[in-house]
mmCIF entry with sequence, helices, sheets and N, C-alpha, C, O atoms, coordinates in Angstrom:
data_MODEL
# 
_entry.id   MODEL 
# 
_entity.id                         1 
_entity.type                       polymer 
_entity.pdbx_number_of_molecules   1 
# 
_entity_poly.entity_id                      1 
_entity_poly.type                           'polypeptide(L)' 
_entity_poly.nstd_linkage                   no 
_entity_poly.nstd_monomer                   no 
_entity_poly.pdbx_seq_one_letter_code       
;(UNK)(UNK)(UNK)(UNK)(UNK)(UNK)(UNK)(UNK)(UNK)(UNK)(UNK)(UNK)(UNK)(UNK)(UNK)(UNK)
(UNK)(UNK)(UNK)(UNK)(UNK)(UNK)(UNK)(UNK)(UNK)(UNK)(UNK)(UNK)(UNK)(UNK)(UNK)(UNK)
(UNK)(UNK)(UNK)(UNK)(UNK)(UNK)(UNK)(UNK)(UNK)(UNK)(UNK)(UNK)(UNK)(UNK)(UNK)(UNK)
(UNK)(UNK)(UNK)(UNK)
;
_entity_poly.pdbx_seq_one_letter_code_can   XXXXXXXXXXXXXXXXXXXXXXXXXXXXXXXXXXXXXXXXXXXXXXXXXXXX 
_entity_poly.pdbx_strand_id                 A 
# 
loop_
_entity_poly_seq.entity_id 
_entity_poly_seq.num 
_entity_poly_seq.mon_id 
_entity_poly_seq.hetero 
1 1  UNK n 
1 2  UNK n 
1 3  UNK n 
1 4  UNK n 
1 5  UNK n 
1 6  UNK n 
1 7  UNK n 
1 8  UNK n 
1 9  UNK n 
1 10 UNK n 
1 11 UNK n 
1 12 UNK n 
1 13 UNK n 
1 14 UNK n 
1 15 UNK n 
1 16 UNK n 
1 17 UNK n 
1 18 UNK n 
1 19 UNK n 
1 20 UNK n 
1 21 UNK n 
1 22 UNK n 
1 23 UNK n 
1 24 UNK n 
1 25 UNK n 
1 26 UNK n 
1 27 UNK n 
1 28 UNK n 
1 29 UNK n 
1 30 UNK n 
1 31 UNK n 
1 32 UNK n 
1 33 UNK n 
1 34 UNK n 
1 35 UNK n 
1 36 UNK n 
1 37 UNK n 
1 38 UNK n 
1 39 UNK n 
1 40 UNK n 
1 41 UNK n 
1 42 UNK n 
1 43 UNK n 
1 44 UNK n 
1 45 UNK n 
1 46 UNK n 
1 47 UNK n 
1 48 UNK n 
1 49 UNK n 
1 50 UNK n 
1 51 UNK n 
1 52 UNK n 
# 
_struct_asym.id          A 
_struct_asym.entity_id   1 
# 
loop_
_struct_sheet.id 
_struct_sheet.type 
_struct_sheet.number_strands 
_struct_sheet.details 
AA1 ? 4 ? 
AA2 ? 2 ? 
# 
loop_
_struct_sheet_order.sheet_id 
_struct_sheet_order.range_id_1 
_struct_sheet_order.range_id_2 
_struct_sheet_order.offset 
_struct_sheet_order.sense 
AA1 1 2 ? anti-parallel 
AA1 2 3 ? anti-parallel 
AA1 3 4 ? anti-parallel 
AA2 1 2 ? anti-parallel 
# 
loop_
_struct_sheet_range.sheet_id 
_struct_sheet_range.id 
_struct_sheet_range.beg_label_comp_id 
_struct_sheet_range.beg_label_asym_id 
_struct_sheet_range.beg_label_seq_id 
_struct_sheet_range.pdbx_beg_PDB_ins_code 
_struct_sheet_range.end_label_comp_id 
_struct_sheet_range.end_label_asym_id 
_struct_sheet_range.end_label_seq_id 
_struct_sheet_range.pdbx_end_PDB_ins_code 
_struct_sheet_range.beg_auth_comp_id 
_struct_sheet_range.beg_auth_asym_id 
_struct_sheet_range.beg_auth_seq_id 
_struct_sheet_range.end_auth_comp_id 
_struct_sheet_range.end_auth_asym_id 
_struct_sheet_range.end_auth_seq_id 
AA1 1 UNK A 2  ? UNK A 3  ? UNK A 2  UNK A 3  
AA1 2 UNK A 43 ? UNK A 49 ? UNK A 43 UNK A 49 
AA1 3 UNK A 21 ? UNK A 30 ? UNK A 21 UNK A 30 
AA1 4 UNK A 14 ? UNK A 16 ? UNK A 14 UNK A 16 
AA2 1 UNK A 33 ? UNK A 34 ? UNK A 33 UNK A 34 
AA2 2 UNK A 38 ? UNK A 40 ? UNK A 38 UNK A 40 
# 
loop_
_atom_site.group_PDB 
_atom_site.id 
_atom_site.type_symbol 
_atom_site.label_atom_id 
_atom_site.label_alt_id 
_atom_site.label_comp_id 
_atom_site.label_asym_id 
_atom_site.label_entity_id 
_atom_site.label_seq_id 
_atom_site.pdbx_PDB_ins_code 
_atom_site.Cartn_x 
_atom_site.Cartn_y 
_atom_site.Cartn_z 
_atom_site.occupancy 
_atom_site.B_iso_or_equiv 
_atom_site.pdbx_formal_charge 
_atom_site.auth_seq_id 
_atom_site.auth_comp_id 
_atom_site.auth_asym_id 
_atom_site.auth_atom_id 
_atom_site.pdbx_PDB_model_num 
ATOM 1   N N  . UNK A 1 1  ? 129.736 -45.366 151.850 1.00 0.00 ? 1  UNK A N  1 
ATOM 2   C CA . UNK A 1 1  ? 130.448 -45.635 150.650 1.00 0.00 ? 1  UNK A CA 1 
ATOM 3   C C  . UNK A 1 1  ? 129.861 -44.803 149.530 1.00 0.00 ? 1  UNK A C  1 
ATOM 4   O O  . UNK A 1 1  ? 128.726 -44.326 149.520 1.00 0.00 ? 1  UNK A O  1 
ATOM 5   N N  . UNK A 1 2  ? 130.953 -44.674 148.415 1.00 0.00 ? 2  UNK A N  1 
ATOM 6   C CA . UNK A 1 2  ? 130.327 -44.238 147.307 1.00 0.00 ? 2  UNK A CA 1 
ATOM 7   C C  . UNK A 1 2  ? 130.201 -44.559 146.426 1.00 0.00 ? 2  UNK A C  1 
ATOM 8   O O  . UNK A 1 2  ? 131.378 -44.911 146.352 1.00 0.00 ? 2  UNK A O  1 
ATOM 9   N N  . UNK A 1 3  ? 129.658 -44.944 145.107 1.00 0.00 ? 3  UNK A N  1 
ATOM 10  C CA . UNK A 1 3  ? 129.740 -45.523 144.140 1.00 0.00 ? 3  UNK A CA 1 
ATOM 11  C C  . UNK A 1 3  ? 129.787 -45.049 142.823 1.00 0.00 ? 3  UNK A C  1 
ATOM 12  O O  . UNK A 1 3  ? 129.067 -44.081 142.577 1.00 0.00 ? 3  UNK A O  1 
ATOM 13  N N  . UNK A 1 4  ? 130.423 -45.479 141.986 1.00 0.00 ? 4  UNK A N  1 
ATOM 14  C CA . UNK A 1 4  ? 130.215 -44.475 140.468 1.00 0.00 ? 4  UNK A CA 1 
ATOM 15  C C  . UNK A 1 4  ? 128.535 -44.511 140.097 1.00 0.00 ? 4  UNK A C  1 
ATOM 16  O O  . UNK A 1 4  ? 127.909 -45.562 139.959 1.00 0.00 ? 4  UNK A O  1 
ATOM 17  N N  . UNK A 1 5  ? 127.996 -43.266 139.978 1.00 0.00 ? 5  UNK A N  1 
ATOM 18  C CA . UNK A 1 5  ? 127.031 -42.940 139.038 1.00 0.00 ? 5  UNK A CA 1 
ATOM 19  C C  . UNK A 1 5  ? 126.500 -44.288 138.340 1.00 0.00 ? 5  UNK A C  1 
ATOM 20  O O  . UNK A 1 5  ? 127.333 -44.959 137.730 1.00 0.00 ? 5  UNK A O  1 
ATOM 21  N N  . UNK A 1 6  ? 125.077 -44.756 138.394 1.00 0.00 ? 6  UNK A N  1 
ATOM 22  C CA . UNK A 1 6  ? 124.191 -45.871 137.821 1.00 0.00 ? 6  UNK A CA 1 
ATOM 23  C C  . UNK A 1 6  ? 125.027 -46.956 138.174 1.00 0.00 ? 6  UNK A C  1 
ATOM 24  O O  . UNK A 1 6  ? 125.605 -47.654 137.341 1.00 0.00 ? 6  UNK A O  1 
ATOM 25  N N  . UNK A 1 7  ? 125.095 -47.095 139.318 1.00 0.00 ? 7  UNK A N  1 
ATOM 26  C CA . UNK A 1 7  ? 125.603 -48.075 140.357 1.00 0.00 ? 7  UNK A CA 1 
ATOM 27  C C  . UNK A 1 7  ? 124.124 -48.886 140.968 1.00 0.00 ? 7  UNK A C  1 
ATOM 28  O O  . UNK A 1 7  ? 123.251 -48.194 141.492 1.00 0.00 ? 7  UNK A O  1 
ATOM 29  N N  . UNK A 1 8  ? 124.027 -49.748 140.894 1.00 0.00 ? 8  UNK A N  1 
ATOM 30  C CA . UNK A 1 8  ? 122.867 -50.478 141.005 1.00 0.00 ? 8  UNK A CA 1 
ATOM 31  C C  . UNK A 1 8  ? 122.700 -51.380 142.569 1.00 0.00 ? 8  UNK A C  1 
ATOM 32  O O  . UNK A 1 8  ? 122.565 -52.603 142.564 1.00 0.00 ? 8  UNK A O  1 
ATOM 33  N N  . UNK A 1 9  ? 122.723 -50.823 143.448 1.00 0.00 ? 9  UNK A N  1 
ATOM 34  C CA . UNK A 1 9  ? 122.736 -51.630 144.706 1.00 0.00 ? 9  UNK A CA 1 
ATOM 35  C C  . UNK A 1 9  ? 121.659 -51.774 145.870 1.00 0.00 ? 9  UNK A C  1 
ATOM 36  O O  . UNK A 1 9  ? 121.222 -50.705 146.294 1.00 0.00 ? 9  UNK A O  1 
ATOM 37  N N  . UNK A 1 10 ? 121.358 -52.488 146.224 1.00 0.00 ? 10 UNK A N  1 
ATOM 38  C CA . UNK A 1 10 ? 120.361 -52.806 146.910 1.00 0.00 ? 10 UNK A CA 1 
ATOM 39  C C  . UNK A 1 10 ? 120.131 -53.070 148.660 1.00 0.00 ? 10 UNK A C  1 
ATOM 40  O O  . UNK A 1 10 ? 121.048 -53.623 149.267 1.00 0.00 ? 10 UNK A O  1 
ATOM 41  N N  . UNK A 1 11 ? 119.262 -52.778 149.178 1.00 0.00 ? 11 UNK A N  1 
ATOM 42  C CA . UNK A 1 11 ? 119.464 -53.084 150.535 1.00 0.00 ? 11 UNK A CA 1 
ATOM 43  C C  . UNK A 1 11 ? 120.099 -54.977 151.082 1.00 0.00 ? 11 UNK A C  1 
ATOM 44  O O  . UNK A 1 11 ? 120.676 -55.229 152.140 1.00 0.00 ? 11 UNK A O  1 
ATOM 45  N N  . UNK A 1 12 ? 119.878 -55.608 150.399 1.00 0.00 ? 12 UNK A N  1 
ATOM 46  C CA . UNK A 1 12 ? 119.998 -56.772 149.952 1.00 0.00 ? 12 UNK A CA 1 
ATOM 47  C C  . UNK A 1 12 ? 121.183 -57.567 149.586 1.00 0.00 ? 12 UNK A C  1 
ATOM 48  O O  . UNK A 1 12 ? 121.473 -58.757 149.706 1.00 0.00 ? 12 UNK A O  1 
ATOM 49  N N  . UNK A 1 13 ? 121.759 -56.557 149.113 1.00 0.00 ? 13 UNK A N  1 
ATOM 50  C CA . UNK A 1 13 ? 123.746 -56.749 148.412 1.00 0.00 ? 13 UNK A CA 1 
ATOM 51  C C  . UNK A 1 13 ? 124.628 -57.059 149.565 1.00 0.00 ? 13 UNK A C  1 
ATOM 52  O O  . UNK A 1 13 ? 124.384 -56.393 150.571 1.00 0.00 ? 13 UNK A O  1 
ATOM 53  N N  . UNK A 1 14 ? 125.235 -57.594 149.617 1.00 0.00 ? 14 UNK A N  1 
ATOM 54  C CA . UNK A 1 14 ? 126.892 -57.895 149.993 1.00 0.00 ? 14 UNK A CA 1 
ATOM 55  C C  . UNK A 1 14 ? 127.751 -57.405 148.889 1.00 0.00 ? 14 UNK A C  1 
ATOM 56  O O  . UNK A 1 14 ? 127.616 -57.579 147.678 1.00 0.00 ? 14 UNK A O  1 
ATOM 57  N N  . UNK A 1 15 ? 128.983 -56.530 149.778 1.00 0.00 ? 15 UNK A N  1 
ATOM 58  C CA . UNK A 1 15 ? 130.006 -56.190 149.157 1.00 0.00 ? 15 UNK A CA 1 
ATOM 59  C C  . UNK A 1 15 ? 131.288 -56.638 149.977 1.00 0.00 ? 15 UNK A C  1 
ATOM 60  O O  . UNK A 1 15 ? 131.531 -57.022 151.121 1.00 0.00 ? 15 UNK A O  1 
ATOM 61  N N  . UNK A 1 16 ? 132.344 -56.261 148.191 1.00 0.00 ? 16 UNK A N  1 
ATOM 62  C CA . UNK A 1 16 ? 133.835 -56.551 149.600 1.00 0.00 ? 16 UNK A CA 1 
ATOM 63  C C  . UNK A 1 16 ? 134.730 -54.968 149.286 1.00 0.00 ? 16 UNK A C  1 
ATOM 64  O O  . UNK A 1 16 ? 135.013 -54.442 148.210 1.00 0.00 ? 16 UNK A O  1 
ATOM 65  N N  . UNK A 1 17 ? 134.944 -54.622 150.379 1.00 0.00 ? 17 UNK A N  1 
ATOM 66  C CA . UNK A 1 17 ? 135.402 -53.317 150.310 1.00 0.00 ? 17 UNK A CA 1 
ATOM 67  C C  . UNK A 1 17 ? 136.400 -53.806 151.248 1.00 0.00 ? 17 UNK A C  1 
ATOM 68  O O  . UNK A 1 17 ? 136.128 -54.209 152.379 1.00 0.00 ? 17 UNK A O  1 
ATOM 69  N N  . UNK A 1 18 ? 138.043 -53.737 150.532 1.00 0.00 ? 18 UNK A N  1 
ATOM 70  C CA . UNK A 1 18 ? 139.068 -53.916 151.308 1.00 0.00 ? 18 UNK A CA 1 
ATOM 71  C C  . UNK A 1 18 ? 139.692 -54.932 151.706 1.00 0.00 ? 18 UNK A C  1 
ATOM 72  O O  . UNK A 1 18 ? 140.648 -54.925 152.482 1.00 0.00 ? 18 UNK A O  1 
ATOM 73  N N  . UNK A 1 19 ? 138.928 -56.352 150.934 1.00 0.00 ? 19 UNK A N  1 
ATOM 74  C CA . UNK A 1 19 ? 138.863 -57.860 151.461 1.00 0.00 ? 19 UNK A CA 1 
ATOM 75  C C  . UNK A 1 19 ? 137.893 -57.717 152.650 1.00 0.00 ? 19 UNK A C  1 
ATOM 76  O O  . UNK A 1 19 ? 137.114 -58.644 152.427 1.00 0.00 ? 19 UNK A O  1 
ATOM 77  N N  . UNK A 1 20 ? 137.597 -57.298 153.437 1.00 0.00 ? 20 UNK A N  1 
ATOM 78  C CA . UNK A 1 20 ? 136.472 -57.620 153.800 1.00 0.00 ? 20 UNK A CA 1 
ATOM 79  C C  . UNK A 1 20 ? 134.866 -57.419 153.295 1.00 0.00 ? 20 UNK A C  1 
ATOM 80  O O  . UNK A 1 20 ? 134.427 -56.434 152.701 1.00 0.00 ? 20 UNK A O  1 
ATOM 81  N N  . UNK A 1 21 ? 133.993 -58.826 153.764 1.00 0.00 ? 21 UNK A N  1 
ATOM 82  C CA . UNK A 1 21 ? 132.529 -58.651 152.914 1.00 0.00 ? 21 UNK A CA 1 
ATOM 83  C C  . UNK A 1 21 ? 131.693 -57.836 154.113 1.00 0.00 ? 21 UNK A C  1 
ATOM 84  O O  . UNK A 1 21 ? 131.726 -57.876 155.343 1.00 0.00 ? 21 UNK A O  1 
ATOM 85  N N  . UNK A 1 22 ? 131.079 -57.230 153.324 1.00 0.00 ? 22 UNK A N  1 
ATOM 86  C CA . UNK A 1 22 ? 130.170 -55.799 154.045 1.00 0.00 ? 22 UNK A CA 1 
ATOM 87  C C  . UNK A 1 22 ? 128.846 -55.885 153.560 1.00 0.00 ? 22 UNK A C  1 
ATOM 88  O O  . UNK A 1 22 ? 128.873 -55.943 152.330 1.00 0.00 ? 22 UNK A O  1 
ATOM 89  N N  . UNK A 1 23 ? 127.683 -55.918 154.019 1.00 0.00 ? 23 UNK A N  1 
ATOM 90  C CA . UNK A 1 23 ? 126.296 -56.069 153.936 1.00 0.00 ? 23 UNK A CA 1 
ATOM 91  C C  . UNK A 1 23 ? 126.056 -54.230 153.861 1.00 0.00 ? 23 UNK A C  1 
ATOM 92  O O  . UNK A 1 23 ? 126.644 -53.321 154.447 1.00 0.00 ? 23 UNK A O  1 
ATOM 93  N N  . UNK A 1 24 ? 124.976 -54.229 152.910 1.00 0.00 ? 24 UNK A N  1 
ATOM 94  C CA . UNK A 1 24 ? 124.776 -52.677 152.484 1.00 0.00 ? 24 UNK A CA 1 
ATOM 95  C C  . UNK A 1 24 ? 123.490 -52.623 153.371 1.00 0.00 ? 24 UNK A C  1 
ATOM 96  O O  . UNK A 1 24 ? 122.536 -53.398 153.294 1.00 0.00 ? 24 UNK A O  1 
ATOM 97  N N  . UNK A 1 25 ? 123.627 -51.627 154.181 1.00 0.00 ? 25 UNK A N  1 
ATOM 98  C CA . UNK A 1 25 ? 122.332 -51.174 155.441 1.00 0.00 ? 25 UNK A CA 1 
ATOM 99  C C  . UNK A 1 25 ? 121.633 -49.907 155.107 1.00 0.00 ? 25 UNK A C  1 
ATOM 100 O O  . UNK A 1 25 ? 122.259 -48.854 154.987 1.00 0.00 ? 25 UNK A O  1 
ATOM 101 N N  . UNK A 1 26 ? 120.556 -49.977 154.979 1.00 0.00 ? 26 UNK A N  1 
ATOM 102 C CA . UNK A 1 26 ? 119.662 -48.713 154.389 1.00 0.00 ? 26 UNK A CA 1 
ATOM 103 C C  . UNK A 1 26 ? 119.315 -48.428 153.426 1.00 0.00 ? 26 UNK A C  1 
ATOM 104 O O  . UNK A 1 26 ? 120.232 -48.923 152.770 1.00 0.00 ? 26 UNK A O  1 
ATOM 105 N N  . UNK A 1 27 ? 118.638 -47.963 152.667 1.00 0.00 ? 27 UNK A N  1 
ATOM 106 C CA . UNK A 1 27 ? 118.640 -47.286 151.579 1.00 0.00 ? 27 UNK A CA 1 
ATOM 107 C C  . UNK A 1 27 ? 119.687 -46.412 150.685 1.00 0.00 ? 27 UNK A C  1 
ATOM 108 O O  . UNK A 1 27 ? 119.961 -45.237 150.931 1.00 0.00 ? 27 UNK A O  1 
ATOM 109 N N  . UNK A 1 28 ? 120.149 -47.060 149.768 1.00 0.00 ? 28 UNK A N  1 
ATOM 110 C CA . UNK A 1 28 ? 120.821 -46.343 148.640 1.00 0.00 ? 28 UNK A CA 1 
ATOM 111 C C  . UNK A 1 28 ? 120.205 -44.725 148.731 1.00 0.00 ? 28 UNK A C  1 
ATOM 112 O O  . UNK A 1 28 ? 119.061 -44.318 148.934 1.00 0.00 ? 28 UNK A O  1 
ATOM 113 N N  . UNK A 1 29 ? 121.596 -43.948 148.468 1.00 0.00 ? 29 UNK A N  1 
ATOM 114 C CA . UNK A 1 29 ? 120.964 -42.450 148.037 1.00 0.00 ? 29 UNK A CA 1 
ATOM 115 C C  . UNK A 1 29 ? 122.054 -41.996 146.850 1.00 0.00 ? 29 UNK A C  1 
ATOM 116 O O  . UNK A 1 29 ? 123.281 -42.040 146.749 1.00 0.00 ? 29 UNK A O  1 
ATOM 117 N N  . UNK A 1 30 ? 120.840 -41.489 145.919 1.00 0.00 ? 30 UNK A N  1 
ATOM 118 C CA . UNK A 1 30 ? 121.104 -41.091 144.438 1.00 0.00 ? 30 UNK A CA 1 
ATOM 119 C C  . UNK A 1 30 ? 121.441 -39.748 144.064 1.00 0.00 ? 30 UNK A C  1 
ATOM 120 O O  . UNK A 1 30 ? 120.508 -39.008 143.750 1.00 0.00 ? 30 UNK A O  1 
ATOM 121 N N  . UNK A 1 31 ? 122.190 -39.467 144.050 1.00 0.00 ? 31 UNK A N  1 
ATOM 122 C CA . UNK A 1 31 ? 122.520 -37.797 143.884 1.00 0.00 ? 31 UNK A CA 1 
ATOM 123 C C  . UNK A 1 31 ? 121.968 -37.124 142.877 1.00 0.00 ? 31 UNK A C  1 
ATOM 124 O O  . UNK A 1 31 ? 121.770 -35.912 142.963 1.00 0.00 ? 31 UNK A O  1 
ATOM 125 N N  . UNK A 1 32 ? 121.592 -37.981 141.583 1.00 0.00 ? 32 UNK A N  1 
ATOM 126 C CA . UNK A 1 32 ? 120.977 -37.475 140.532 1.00 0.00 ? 32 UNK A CA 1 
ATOM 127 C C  . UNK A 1 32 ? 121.831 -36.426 139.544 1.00 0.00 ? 32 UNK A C  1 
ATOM 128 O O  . UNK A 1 32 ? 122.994 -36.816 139.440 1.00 0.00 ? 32 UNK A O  1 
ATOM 129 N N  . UNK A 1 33 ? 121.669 -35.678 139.084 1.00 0.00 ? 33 UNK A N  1 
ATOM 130 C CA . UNK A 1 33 ? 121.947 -34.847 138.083 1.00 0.00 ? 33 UNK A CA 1 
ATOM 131 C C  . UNK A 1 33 ? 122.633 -33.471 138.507 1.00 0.00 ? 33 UNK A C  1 
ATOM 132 O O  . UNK A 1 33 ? 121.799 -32.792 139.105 1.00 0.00 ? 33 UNK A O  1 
ATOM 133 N N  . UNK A 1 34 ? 123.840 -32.837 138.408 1.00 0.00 ? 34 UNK A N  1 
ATOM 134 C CA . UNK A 1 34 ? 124.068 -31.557 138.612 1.00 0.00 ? 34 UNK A CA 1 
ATOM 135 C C  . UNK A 1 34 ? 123.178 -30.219 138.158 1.00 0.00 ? 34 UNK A C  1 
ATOM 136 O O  . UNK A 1 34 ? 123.244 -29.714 137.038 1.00 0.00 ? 34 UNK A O  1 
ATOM 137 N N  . UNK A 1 35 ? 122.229 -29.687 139.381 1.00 0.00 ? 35 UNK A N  1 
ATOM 138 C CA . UNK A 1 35 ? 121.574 -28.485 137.706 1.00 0.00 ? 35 UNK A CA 1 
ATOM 139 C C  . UNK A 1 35 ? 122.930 -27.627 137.475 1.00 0.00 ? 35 UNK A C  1 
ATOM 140 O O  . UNK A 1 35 ? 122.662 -26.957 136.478 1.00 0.00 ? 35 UNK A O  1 
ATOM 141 N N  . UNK A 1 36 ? 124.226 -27.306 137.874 1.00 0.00 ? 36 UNK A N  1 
ATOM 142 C CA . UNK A 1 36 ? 124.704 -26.209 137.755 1.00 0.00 ? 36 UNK A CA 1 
ATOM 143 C C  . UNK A 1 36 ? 125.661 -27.482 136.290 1.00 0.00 ? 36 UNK A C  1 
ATOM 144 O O  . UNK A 1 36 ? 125.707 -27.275 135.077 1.00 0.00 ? 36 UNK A O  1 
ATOM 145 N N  . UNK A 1 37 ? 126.123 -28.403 136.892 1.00 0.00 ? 37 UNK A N  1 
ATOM 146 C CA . UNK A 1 37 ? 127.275 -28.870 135.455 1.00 0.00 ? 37 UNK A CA 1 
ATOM 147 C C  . UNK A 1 37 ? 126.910 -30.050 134.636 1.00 0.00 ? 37 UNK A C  1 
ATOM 148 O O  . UNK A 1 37 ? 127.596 -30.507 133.721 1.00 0.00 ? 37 UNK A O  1 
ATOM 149 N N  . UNK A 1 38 ? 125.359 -30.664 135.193 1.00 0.00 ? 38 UNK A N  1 
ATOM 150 C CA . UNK A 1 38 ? 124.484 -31.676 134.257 1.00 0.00 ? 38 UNK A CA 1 
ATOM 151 C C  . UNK A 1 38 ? 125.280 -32.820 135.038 1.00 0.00 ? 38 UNK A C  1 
ATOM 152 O O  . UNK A 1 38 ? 124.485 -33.589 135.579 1.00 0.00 ? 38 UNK A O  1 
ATOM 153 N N  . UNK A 1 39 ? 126.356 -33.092 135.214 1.00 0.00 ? 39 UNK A N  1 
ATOM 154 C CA . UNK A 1 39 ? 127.100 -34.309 135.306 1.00 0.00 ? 39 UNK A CA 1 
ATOM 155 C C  . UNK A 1 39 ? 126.611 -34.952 136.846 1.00 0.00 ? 39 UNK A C  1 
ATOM 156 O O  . UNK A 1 39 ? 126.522 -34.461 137.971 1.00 0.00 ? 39 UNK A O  1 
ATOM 157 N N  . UNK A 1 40 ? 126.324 -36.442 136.213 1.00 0.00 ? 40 UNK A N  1 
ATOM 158 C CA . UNK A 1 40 ? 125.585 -36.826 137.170 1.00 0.00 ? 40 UNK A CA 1 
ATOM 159 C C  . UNK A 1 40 ? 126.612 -37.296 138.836 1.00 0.00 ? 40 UNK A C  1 
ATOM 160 O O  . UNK A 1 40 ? 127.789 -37.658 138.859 1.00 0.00 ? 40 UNK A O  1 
ATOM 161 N N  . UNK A 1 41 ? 125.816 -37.148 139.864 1.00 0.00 ? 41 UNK A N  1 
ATOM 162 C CA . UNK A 1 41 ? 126.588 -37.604 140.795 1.00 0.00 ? 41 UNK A CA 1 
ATOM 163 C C  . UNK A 1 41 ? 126.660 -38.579 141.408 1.00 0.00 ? 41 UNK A C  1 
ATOM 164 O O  . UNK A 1 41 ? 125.813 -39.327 140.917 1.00 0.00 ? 41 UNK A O  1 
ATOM 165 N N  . UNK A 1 42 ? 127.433 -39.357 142.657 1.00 0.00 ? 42 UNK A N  1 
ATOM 166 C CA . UNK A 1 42 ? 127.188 -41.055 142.746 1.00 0.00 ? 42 UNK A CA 1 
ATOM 167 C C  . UNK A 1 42 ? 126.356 -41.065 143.443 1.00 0.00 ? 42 UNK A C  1 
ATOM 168 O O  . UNK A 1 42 ? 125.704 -40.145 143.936 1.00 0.00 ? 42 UNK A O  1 
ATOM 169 N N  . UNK A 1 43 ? 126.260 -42.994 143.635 1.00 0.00 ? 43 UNK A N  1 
ATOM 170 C CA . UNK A 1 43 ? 125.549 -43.477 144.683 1.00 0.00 ? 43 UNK A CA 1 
ATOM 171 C C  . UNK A 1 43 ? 125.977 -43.701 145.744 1.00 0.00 ? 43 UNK A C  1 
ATOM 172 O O  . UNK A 1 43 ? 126.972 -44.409 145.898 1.00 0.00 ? 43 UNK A O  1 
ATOM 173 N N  . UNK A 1 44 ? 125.156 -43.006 146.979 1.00 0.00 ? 44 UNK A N  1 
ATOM 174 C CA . UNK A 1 44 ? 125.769 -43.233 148.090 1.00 0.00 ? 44 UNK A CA 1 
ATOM 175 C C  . UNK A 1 44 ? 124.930 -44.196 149.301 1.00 0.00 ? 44 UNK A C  1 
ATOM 176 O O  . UNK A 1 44 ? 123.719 -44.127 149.510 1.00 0.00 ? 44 UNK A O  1 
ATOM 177 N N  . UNK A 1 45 ? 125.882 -45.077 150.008 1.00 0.00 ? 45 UNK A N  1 
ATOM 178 C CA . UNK A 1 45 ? 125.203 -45.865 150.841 1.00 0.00 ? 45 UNK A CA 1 
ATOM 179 C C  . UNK A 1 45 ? 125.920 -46.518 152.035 1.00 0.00 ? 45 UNK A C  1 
ATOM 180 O O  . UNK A 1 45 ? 127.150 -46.480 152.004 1.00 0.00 ? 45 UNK A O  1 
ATOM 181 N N  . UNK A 1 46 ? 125.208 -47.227 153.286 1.00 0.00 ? 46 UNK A N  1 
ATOM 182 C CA . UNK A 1 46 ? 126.183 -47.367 154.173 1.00 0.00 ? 46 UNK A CA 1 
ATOM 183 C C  . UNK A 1 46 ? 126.272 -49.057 153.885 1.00 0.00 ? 46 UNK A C  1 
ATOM 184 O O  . UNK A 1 46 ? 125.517 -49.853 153.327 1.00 0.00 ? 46 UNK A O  1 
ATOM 185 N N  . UNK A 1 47 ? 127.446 -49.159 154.487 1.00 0.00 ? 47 UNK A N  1 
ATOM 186 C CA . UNK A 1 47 ? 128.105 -51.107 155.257 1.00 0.00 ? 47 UNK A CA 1 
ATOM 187 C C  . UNK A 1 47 ? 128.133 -51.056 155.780 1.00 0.00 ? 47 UNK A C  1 
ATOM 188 O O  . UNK A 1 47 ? 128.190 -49.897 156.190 1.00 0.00 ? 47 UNK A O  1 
ATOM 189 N N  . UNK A 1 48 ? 128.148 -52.022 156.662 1.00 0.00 ? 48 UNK A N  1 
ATOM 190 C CA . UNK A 1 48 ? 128.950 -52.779 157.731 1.00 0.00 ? 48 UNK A CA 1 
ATOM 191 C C  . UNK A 1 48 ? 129.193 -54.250 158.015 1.00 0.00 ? 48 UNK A C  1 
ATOM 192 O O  . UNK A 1 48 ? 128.607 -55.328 157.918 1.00 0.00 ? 48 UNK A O  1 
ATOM 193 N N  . UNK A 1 49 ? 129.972 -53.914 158.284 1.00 0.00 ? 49 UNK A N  1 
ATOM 194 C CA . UNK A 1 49 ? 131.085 -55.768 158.207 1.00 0.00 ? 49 UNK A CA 1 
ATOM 195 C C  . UNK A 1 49 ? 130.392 -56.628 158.549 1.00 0.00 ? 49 UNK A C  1 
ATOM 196 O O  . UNK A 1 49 ? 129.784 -56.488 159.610 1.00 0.00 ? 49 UNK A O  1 
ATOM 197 N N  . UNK A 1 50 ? 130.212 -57.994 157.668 1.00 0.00 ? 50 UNK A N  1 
ATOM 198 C CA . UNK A 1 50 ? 129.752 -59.153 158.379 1.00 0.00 ? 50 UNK A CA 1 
ATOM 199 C C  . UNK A 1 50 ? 130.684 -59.888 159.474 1.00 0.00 ? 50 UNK A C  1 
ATOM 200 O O  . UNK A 1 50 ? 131.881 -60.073 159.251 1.00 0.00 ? 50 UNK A O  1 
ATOM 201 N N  . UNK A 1 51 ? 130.101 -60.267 160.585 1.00 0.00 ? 51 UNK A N  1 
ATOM 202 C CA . UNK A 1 51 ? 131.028 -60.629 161.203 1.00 0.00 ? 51 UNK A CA 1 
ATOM 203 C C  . UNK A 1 51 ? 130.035 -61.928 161.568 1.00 0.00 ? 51 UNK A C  1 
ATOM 204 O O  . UNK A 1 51 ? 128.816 -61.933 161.393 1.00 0.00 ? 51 UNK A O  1 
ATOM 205 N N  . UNK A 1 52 ? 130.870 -63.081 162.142 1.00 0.00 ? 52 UNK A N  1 
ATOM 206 C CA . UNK A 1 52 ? 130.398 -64.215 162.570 1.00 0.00 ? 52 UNK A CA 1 
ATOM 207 C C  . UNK A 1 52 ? 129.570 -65.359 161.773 1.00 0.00 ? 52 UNK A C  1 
ATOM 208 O O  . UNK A 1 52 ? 129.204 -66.378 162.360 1.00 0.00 ? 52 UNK A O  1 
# 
């Protein structure tokens, strides 16, 4: 998944993407700052579905 820029999420979070709730697995990754256009880029991270 991706998230808008200073998106705050944690290994820890539940999300719902789609009506379904999705547990965030791994470490968040931060794209940080463009050097070529400054503009910052998102946060990226994985789900997967809670089931049961």
């Amino acid at each position: 998944m991706y998230a808008p820029s200073g998106t705050d999420v944690l290994t820890t979070d539940q999300i719902r993407i789609r009506g379904q709730v999705c547990e965030v697995t791994g470490e968040p990754g931060d794209w940080h700052q463009s050097p070529f256009t400054g503009t910052r880029g998102p946060v990226q991270f994985a789900a997967d579905r809670v089931t049961g």
